[in-house]
C-alpha positions in Angstrom: 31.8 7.1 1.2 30.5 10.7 1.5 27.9 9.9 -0.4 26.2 7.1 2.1 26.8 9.3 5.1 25.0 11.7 3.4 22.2 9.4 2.7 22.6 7.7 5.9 21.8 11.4 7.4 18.6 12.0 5.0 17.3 8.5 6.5 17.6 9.7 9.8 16.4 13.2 9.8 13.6 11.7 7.4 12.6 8.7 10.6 13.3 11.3 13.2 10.8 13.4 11.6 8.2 11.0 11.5 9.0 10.2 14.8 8.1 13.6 16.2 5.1 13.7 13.7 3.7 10.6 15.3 4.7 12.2 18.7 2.9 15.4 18.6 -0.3 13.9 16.8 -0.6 11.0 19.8 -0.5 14.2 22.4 -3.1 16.3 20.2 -5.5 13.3 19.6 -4.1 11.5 22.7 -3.6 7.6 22.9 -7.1 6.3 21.5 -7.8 9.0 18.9 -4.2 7.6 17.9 -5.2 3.8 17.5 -8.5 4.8 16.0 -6.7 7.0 13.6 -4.0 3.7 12.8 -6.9 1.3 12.5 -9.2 3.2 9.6 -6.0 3.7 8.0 -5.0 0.3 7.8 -8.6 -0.7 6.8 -8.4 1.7 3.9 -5.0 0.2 2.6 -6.5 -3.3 3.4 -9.5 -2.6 1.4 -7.3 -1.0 -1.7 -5.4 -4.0 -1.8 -8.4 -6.2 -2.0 -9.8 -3.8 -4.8 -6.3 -4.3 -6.4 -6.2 -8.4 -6.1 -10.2 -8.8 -7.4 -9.4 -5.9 -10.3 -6.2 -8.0 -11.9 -8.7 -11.2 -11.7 -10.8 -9.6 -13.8 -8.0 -8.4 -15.9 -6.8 -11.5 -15.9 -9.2 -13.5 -17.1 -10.6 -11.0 -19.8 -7.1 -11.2 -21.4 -7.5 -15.0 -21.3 -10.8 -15.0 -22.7 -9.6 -12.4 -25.4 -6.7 -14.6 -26.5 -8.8 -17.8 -26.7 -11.0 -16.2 -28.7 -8.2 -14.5 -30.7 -6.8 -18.3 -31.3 -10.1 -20.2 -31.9 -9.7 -22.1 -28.1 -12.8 -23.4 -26.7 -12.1 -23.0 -22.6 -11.6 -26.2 -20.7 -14.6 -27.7 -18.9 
């Protein structure tokens, strides 16, 4: 039981921290430098993910194309 109140405490020290992180950065940048900040953050995790998605396509269909080839398959028209 110790153990999850400890854990319990890490969590919370951990949120309040980024708490007063997000805090002090909004009053040094102030409310728009803020949402700017979010925004081309967001659009570089959006635009890693898309990288990631087209990336295991291509993996995905050059593993295919090995293993027909591999097995003598002629690809389905």
């Amino acid at each position: 039981m110790k153990i999850f109140k400890v854990v319990g405490n890490v969590i919370a020290t951990v949120g309040k921290t980024i708490e007063d992180v997000a805090e002090t950065i909004s009053v040094a940048v102030g409310d728009e430098g803020l949402k700017h900040s979010t925004r081309q953050a967001f659009k570089i995790v959006n635009v890693s993910l898309d990288q990631s998605v087209e990336m295991a396509l291509l993996e995905s269909n050059k593993e295919l194309d090995d293993f027909r080839k591999e097995h003598n398959i002629k690809p389905a028209k």
